[in-house]
N, CA, C and O of each residue as an XYZ file, in Angstrom:
204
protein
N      -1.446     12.277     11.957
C      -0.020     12.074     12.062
C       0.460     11.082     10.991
O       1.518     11.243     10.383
N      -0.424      9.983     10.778
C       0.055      9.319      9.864
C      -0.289      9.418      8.263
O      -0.101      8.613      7.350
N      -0.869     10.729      8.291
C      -1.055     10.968      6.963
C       0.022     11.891      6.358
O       0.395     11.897      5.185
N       0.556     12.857      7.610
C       1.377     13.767      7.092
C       2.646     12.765      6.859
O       3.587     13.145      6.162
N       2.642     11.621      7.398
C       4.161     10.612      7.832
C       4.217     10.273      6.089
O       5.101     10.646      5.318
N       3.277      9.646      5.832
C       2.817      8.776      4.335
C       2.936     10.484      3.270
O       3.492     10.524      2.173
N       2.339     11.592      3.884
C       2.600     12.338      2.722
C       3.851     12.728      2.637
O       3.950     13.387      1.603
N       4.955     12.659      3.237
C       6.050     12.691      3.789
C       6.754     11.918      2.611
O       7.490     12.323      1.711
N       6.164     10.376      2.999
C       7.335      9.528      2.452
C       6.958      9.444      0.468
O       7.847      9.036     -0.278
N       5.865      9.793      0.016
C       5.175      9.651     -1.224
C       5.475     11.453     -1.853
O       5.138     11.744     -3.001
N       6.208     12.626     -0.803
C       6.812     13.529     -1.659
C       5.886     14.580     -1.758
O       6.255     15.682     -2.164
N       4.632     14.344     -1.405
C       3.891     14.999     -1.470
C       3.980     16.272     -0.273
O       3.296     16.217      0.749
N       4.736     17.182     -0.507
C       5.182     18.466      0.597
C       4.797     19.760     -0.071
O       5.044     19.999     -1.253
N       4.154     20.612      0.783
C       4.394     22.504      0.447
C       5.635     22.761     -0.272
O       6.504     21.948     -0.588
N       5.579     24.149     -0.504
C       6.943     25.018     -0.667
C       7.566     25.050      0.219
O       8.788     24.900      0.183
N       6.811     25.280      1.393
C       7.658     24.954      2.874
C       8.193     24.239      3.423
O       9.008     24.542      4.294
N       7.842     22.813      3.014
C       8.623     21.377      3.107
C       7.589     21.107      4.023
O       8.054     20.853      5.134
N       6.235     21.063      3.968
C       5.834     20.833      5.419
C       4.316     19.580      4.514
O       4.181     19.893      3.331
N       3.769     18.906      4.766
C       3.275     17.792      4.627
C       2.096     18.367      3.735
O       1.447     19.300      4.207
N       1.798     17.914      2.578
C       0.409     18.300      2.143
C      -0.839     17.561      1.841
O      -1.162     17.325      0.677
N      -1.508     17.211      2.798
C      -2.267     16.169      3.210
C      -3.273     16.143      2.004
O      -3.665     15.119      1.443
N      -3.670     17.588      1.658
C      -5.034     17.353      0.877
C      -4.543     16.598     -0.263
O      -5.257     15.656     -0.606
N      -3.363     16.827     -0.999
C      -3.254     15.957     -2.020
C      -3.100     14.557     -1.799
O      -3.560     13.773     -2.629
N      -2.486     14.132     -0.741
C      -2.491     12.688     -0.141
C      -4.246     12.080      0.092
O      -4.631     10.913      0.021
N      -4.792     12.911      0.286
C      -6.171     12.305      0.480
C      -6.663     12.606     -0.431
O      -7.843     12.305     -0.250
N      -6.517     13.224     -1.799
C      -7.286     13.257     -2.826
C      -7.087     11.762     -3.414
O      -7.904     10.901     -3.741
N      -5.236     11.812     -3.417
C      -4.809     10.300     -4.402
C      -5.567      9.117     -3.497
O      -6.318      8.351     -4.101
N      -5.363      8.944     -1.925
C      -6.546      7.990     -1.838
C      -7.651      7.949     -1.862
O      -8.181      6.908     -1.475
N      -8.335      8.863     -2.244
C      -9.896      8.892     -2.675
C     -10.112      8.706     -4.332
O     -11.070      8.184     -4.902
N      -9.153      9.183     -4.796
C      -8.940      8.883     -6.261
C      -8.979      7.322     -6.562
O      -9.847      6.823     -7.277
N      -7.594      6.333     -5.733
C      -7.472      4.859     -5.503
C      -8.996      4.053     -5.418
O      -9.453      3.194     -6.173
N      -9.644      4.740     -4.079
C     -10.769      4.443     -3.857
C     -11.937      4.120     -5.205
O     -12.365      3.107     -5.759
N     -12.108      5.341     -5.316
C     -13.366      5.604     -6.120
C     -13.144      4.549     -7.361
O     -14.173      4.070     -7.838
N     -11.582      4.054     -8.055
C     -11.156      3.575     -8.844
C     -11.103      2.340     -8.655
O     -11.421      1.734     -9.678
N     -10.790      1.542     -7.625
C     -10.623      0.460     -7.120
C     -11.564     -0.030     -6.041
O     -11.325     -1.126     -5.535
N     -12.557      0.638     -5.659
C     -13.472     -0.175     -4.746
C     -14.409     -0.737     -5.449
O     -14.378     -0.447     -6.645
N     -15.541     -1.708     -4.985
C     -16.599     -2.032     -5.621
C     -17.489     -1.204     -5.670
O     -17.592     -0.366     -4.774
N     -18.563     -1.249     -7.002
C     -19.856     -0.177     -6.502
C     -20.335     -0.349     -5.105
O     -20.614     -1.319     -4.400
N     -20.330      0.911     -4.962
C     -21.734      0.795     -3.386
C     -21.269      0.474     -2.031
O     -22.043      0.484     -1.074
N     -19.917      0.167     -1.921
C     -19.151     -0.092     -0.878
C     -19.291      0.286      0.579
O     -18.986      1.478      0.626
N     -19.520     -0.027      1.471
C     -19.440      1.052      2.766
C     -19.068      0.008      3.568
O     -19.452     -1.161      3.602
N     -17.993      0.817      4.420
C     -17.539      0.034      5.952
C     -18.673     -0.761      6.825
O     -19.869     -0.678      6.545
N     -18.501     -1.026      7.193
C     -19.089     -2.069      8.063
C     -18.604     -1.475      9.659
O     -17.988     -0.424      9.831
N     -19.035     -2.401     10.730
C     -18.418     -2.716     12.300
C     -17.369     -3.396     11.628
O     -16.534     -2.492     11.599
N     -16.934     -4.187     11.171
C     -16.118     -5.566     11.039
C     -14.925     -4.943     10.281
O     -13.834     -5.366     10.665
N     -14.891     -3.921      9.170
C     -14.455     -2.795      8.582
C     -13.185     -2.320      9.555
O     -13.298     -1.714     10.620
N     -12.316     -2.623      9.106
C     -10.345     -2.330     10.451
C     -10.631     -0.976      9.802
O     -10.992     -0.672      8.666
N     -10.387     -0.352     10.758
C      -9.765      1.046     10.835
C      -9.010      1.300     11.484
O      -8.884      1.377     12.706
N      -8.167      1.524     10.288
C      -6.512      1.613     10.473
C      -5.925      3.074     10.684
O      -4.750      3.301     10.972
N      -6.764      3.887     10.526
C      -6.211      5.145     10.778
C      -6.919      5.859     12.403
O      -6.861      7.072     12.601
N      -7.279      5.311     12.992
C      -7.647      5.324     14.331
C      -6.419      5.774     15.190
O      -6.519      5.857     16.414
């Protein structure tokens, strides 16, 4: 829900006007891969925010 909300507000929509997630999760995996440290992995302690 809150991905289609965020792909929503960042424009990212079908022809249909309807939410297009995969590109929303490409650009944050793109962010990711670009901006995390090598070797990174969540933890327990690790917020997960999309829960």
């Amino acid at each position: 829900m809150r991905l289609d909300e965020r792909a929503l507000l960042e424009e990212f929509v079908k022809g249909d006007g309807e939410p297009n997630r995969s590109d929303m999760i490409r650009l944050f995996v793109d962010y990711g891969l670009a901006n995390m440290p090598m070797n990174w992995r969540p933890t327990a302690e690790t917020p997960q925010k999309l829960r």
